[in-house]
N, C-alpha and C positions, 0 to 999 in steps of 0.2 A: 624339355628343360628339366634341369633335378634339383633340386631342392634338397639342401641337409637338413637333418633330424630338428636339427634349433628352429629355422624359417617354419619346418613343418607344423611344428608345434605353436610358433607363433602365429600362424595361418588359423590354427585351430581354436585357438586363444581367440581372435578376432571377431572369428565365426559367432565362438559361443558370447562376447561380448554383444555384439549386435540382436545376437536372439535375446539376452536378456532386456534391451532397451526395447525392441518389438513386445515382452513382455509385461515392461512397465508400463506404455505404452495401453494397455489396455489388447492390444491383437492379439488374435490367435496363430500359433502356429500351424504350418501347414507337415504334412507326414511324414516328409524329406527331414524338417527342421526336427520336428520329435524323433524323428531316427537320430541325427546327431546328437541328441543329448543322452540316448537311449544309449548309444556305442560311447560316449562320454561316462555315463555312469558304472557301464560295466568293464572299461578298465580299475580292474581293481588292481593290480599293479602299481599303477601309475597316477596314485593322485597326483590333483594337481594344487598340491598347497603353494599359498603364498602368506603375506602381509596383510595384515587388514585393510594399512594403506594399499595397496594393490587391489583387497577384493573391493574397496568402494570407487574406486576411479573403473573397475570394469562392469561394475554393475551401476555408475553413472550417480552416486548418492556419496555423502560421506562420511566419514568413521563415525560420528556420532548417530545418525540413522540404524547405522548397524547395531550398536551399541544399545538403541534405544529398542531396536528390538526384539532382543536378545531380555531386556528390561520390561519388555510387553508379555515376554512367554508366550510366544507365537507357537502354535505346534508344528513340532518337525525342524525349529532353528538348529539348524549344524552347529555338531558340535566341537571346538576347536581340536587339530589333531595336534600334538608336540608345539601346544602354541600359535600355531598356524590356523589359517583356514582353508578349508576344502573348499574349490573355487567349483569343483565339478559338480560336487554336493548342494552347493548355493542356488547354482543355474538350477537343476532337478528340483529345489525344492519351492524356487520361482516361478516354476512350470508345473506346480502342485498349487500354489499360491498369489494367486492372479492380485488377489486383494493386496500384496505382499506392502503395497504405498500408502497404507492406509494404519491407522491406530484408532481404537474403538469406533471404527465405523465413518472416523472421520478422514478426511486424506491429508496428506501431510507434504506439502511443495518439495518439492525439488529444487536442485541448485538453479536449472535453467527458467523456473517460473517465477522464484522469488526475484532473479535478475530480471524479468521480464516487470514484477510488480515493481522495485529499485526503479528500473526508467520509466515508469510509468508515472513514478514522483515525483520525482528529478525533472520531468517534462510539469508537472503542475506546477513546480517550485520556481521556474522558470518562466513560465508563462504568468503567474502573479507578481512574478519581479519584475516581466514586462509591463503588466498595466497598470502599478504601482508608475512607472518609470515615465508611460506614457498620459499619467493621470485619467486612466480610465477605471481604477483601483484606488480605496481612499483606506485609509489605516484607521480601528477604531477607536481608537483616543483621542483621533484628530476631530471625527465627528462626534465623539461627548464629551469634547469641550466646548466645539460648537453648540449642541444641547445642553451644557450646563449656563455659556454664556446667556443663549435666549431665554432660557429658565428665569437668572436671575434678573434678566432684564423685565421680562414681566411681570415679577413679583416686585420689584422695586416701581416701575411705572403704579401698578394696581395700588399699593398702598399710598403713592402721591395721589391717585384718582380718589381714594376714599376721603380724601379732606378736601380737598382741589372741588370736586361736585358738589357739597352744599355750598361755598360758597360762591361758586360759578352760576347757580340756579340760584341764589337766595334773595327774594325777590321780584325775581323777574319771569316774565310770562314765557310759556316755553317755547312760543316762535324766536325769542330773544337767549334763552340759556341754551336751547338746543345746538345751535351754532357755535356757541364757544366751546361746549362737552364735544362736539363733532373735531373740532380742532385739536383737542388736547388728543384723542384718537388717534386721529392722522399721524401729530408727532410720535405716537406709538411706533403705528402701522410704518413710520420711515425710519425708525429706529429700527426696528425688525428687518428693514430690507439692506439696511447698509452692513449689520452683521452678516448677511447673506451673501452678497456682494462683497466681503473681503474674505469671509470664507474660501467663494469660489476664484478668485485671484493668486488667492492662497495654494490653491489645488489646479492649478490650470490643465485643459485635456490638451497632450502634445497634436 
């Protein structure tokens, strides 16, 4: 089969694409692979500039990466030829630059990771919409106002109890006032449960 000079080059273009994502990647190249970039480098001839749109879709990151670290002063960043970039210069200084993904030590995502973390949100976001949906999930406004209702409710009961108790007791022996203080309770204790019981009516589990 032959192949003209254009496919060939595109062929070679491909190559060195895939050694650079091998080399973001964190792997090592194997002898074969460093020979290609070795015979890449020493066309001196024939760089291979292009776009910087072009150098960041082949090296898998995008123009602002580049940019940014060009802005890091990385040593060794190529440097633009007639406005262009040397795509061959790039790979060779990738393959000097294993750390190349990285800014002060920290790593810095890539397009395909930050998509990875996006649906991994989008799947949370989803899933709290479902148990919301399914009232297995409760909004929380919904429960402090429930908390402010019994709040108030107790503070209004308690202060009827502070005058309601002497003269419920006044008088009388405390096998006789005990039972009536027991009662004004209760109607507490039922007031507390029917807020409860509309609450949860309110919030039904599907």
């Amino acid at each position: 089969m032959n192949l003209s000079t254009e496919q060939l080059g595109k062929l070679k273009s491909a190559n060195l694409s895939n050694l650079v994502k091998k080399l973001r990647s964190g792997k090592t190249l194997t002898a074969a692979e460093m020979k290609l970039i070795n015979e890449a480098e020493n066309e001196s001839a024939g760089r291979n500039l292009v776009t910087v749109g072009e150098l960041a879709e082949m090296l898998g990151v995008n123009r602002k990466t580049i940019g940014q670290w060009r802005r890091d002063k990385k040593p060794g960043i190529p440097d633009k030829v007639s406005n262009k970039e040397d795509a061959t210069a790039w790979v060779a200084w990738l393959s000097d630059n294993p750390d190349a993904g990285f800014s002060d030590r920290k790593p810095r995502a890539d397009r395909e990771t930050l998509l990875c973390e996006k649906l991994e949100v989008d799947i949370a976001i989803k899933q709290a919409t479902l148990d919301e949906i399914n009232g297995k999930s409760i909004a929380r406004a919904d429960v402090k106002d429930c908390f402010t209702q019994c709040t108030s409710s107790i503070q209004s009961f308690l202060r009827k109890f502070e005058k309601e108790i002497p003269a419920l007791s006044l008088g009388l022996p405390i096998s006789q006032s005990a039972p009536k203080v027991k009662d004004r309770i209760r109607e507490m204790q039922a007031e507390w449960s029917n807020l409860e019981s509309e609450f949860w009516k309110e919030h039904p589990e599907a």
